[in-house]
N, C-alpha and C positions, 0 to 999 in steps of 0.2 A: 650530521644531517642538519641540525640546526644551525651553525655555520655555515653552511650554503644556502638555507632558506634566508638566511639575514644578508649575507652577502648579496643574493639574487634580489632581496624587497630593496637593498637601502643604496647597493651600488649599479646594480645592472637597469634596474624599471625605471629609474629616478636620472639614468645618463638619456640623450636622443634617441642612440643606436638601440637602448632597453624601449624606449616609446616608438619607436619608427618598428621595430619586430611584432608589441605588442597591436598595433595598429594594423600590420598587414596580416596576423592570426586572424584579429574578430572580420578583416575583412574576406578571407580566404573561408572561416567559416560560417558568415553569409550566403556567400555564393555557392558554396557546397549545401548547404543547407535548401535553396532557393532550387536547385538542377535535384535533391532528393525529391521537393515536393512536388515541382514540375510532372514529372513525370516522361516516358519517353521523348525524342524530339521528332517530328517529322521530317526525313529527307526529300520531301518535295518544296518545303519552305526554302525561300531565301534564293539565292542565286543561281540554284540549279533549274529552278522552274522559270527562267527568263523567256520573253517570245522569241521567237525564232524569226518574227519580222522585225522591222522598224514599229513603230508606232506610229500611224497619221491621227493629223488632231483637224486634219483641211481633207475635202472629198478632195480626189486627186482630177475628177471630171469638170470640178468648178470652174478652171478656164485658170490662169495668170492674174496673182493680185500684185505684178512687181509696179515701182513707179512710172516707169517708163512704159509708155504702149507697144507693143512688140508688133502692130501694125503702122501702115502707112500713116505718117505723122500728116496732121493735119496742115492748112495752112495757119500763119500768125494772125489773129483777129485783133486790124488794129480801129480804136473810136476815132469817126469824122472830124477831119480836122488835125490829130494826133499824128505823129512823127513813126514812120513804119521802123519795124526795129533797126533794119539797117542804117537807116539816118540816126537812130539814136545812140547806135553804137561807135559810128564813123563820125559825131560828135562829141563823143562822150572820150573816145580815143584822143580825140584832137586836145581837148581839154584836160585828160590825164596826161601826154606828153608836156603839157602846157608850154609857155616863152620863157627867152633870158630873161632874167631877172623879176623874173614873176615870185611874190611872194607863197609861204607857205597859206595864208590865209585865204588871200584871191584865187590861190590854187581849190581849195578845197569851195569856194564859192560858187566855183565856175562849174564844178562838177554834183554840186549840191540838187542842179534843178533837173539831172539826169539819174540820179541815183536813189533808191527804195531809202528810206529812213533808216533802217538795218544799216544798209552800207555806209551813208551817210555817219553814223554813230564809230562804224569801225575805222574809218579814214580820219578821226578827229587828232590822232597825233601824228599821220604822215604827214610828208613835205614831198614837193617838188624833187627836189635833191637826189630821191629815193627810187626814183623811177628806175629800171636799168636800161634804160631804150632810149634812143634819141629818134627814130624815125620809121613808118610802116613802110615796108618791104613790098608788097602785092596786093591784093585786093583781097577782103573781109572773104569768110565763108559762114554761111547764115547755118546753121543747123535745128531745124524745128523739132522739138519734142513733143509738145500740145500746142492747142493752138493760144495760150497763156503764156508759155515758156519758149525760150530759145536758146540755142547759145551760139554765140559767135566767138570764131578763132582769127585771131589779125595777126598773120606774120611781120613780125618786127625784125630790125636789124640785129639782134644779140638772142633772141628767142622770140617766143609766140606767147601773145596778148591771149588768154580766156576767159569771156564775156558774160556772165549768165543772164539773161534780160526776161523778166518778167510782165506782166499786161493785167493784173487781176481784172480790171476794169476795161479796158483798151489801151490805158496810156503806158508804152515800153517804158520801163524805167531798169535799169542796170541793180542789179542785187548782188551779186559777188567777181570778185577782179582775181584772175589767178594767172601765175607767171609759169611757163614752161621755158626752165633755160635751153640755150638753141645752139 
């Protein structure tokens, strides 16, 4: 017997596989000890007592809080003087196709006084070059969302030009450029 008690203190407690056993004992009798003191557990706790509905956190009566108005869009309110979004966009088009041999700088110049500062910051390492369109195809279609926002779609010869044009104030200015290839 004392042969095994020595073998068990100085070979088996003293290797990992002796501290990895000795470690999941005191933890195994933690938690047997913790579930004694406890006492029964209730089976309506936990996952059996879930709702039976959804949960709303919104009255369902309060009306549509989506972006978009789900009625008749307003018309575009543009300030006296200022460039109705169609002109800004059928310039602003003009200007993003741009000429031969127009630089990458001139390019981004020409389109600087049509574009929200936003945009203006994201077009800082396009070029010309990059455009994939040489030329509009039909005529703009205006899509008013508020009367702040619009967006126009320009069919182009390889796909379709998408415009987002903004007014905070009245003055259209172009806020994001997206390609749909065609």
């Amino acid at each position: 017997m004392r042969r095994a008690l020595e073998f068990l203190v100085t070979r088996v407690l003293r290797s990992r596989i002796g501290i990895a056993l000795a470690l999941a004992v005191v933890v195994f009798g933690i938690i047997g000890a913790a579930r004694l003191v406890s006492g029964p557990i209730d089976p309506t706790l936990g996952l059996s007592n879930r709702p039976t509905e959804p949960i709303t956190t919104v009255d369902p009566q309060a009306g549509d809080d989506g972006l978009v108005a789900s009625g008749e869009p307003r018309d575009p309110v543009t300030r006296p003087g200022e460039l109705k979004p169609e002109q800004t966009a059928d310039r602003f088009v003009t200007a993003w196709l741009g000429k031969p041999g127009i630089t990458a700088e001139e390019w981004r110049e020409d389109l600087r006084p049509l574009s929200t500062p936003a945009l203006t910051e994201k077009l800082a390492g396009a070029v010309p070059d990059e455009v994939p369109a040489k030329q509009v195809t039909d005529k703009a279609t205006l899509q008013p969302r508020t009367e702040a926002f619009v967006e126009v779609l320009v069919p182009m010869d390889t796909g379709r030009l998408r415009l987002e044009l903004v007014a905070p104030d009245g003055q259209w200015l172009v806020d994001a450029v997206d390609w749909e290839q065609g």
